[in-house]
N, C-alpha and C positions, 0 to 999 in steps of 0.2 A: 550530635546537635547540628541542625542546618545552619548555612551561612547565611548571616542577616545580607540582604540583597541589597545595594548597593541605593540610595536615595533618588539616583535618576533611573534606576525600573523600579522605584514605587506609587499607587497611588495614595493621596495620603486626604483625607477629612481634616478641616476645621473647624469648629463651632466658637460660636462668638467671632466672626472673621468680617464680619464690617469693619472696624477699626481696632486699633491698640495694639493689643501683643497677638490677637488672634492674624487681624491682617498683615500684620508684619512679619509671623509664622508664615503663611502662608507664601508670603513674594519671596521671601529667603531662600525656603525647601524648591518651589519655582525656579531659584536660580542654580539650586542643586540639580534640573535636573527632573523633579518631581512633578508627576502631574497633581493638580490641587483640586481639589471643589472646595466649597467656601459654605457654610452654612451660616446665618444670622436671619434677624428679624426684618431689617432694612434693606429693602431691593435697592436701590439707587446709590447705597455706601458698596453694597456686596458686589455689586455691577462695575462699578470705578476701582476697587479691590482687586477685582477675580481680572480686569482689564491689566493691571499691573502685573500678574502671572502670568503672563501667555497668551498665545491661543488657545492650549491646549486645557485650559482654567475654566471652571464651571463654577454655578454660584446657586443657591437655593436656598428659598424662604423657606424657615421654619422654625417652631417654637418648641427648643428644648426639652419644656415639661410635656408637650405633647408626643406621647409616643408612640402615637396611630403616624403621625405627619411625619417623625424619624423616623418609621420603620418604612412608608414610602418613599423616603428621601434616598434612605438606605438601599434600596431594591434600586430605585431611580439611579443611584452612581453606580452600581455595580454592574448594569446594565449597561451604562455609558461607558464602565472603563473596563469589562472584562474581572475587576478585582479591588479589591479595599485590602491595603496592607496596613497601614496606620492609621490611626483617629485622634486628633488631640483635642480632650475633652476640656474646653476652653471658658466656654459661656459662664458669664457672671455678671452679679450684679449685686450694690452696695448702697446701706442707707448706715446714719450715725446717728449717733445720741444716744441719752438715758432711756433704757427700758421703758419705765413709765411713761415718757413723752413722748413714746412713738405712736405710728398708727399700726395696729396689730395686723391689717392687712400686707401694709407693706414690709413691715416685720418676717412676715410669715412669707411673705414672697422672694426673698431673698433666701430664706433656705429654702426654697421649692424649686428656685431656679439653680442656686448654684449647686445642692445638695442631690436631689428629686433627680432634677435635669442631665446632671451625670449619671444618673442611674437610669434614667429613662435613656440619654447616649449609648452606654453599654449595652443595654436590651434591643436598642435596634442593629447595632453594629457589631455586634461580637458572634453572629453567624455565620460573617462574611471575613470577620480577621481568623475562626477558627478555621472556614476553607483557607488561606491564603497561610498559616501560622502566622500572625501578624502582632501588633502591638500597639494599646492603650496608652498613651500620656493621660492624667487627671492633673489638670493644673489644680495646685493647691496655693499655696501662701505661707510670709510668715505667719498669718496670721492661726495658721493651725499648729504651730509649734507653739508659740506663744499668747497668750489669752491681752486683749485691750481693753479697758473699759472707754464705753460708746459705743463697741462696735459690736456690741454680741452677735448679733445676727452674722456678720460677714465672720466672726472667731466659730461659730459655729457650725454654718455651712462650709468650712474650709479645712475644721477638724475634721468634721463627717464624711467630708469626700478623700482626706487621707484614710481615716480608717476602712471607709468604702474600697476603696484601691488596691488595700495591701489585705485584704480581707479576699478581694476579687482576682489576685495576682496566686493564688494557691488553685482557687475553684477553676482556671482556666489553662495552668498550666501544663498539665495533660495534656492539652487540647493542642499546643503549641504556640498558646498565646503568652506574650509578655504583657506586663502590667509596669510601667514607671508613675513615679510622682514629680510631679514639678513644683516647684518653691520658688517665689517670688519676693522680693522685700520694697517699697515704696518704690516703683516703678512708672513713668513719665506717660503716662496713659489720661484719656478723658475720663477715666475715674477717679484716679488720684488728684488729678487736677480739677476737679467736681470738689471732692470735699474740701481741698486747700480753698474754696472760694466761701467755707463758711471759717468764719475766725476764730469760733470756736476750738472747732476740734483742728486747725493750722496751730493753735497755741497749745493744744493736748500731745499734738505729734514732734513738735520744735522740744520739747520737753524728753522725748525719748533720748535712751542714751545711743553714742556716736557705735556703731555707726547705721542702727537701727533709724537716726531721725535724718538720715539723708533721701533727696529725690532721684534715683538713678535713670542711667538715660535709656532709651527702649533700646536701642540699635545692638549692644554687646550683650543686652539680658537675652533678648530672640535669639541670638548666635548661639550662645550657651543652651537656650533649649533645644536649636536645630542639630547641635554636636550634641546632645543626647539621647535625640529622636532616634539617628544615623548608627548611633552605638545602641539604642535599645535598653537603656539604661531603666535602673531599678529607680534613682533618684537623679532628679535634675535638680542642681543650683542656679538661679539666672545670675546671681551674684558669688562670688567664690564664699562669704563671707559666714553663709547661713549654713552653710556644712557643718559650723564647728559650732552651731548653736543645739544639734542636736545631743552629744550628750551632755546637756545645761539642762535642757528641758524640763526635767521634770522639777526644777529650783526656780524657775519663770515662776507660777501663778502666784506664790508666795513673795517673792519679790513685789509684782506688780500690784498685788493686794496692798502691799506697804504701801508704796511711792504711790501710785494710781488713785487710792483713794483720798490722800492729802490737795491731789489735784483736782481731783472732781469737786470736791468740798468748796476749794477756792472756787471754782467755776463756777457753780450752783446757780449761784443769782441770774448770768448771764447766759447760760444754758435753758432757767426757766423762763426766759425773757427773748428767745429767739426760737421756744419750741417749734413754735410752727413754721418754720421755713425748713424742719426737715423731718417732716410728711413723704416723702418720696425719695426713691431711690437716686443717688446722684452722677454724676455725670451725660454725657451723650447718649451714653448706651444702655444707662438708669431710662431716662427721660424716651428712649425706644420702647422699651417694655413699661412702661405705662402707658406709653401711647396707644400699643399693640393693644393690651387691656381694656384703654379705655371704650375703644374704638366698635 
């Protein structure tokens, strides 16, 4: 087995690296040492981003689901840096509420992005990690260990990219590619703090048990991914806590069926009386990709 090469001769991809955990991945591995490119929708975040990395920091427009645009982007950094060793398959994006009152556009766009978009990341970039033997992070979430009611979309796009991961972590290993997954829990990102601004689902999520219904801070979660990066790790915890939710797992949906549904119930009235303010994916980097969309 070769030696994982050390963080400051790697280069390493981001997606989703305008803001959150994607650009704070990014300035961290930067300060390991790493050369970075930064991939996202927004030129002007990705630019003030990829400025906090370096010189040596590049940054490029592109849209995840599109895998004609990753597969140029892809040749474009490899080109620029001789080599792609790592990819952290980051991009995401998140809408809440009851099924029925969504819009099925935006519904469906959030597994396309978070689910799709991963999969479209690996097909550009996994030519270039198997010249280098390199290694895939797929950020996932608790929300793939765990099922929410509100969030199907994001509980689905975030199962499907675990099992995607650990499906694609056999098919590449041969090849001398690693596969990890990353696991995140209520994390202090413009997304999270997107949804805490409807009342709603802030009074759905305060309801969670401790220490599930806490806001963690971003700065020790990205540490914890970049000391997983470095080790090449099969599983990353941003928080120590979620490791040991693994084997509960499979005793989650049935729990949350219980308690989740007494809660919805209560909410009903208030949920169908605020439907439409969420029409659209939330946060910063929600309100990027409908922009991109709309545009």
């Amino acid at each position: 087995m070769s030696a994982i090469p050390p963080l400051s001769a790697q280069v390493v991809v981001v997606t989703g690296a305008a803001r959150g955990v994607g650009a704070m991945t990014a300035r961290k591995l930067a300060q390991r040492g790493a050369k970075v490119a930064l991939v996202g929708l927004e030129p002007e975040e990705l630019k003030a981003a990829a400025a906090q990395c370096g010189p040596e920091a590049t940054y490029w427009e592109a849209d995840v689901t599109d895998v004609e645009a990753l597969t140029a982007t892809a040749r474009a950094v490899q080109d620029r840096y001789g080599r792609i060793d790592t990819v952290v398959a980051n991009a995401g994006i998140a809408i809440g509420g009851p099924l029925l009152d969504s819009d099925h556009r935006a519904f469906s766009r959030v597994i396309e992005v978070n689910l799709l978009g991963s999969v479209a990341t690996a097909r550009a970039f996994l030519p270039a990690l198997a010249e280098s033997g390199g290694y895939l992070l797929q950020i996932a979430s608790l929300a793939a260990i765990t099922p929410a009611p509100l969030m199907a979309a994001y509980c689905a796009s975030k199962a499907g990219v675990e099992a995607f991961a650990h499906s694609l972590r056999a098919e590449v290993a041969y090849q001398g590619v690693k596969v990890g997954v990353g696991y995140l829990s209520w994390t202090d990102t413009d997304m999270v703090r997107g949804a805490d601004q409807d009342a709603v689902l802030r009074q759905m999520r305060a309801r969670l048990p401790w220490p599930a219904n806490k806001t963690y801070p971003l700065g020790p979660a990205v540490d914890r991914l970049v000391a997983g990066i470095a080790r090449r790790s099969a599983h990353v915890y941003a928080q120590a806590w979620l490791r040991g939710m693994q084997p509960v797992r499979s005793l989650l949906p049935t729990l949350i069926a219980a308690v989740g549904s007494r809660d919805v119930a209560r909410l009903a009235p208030e949920l169908r009386a605020t439907a439409a303010s969420r029409l659209r994916p939330v946060g910063a980097g929600g309100e990027a990709d409908s922009a991109a969309r709309d545009a």
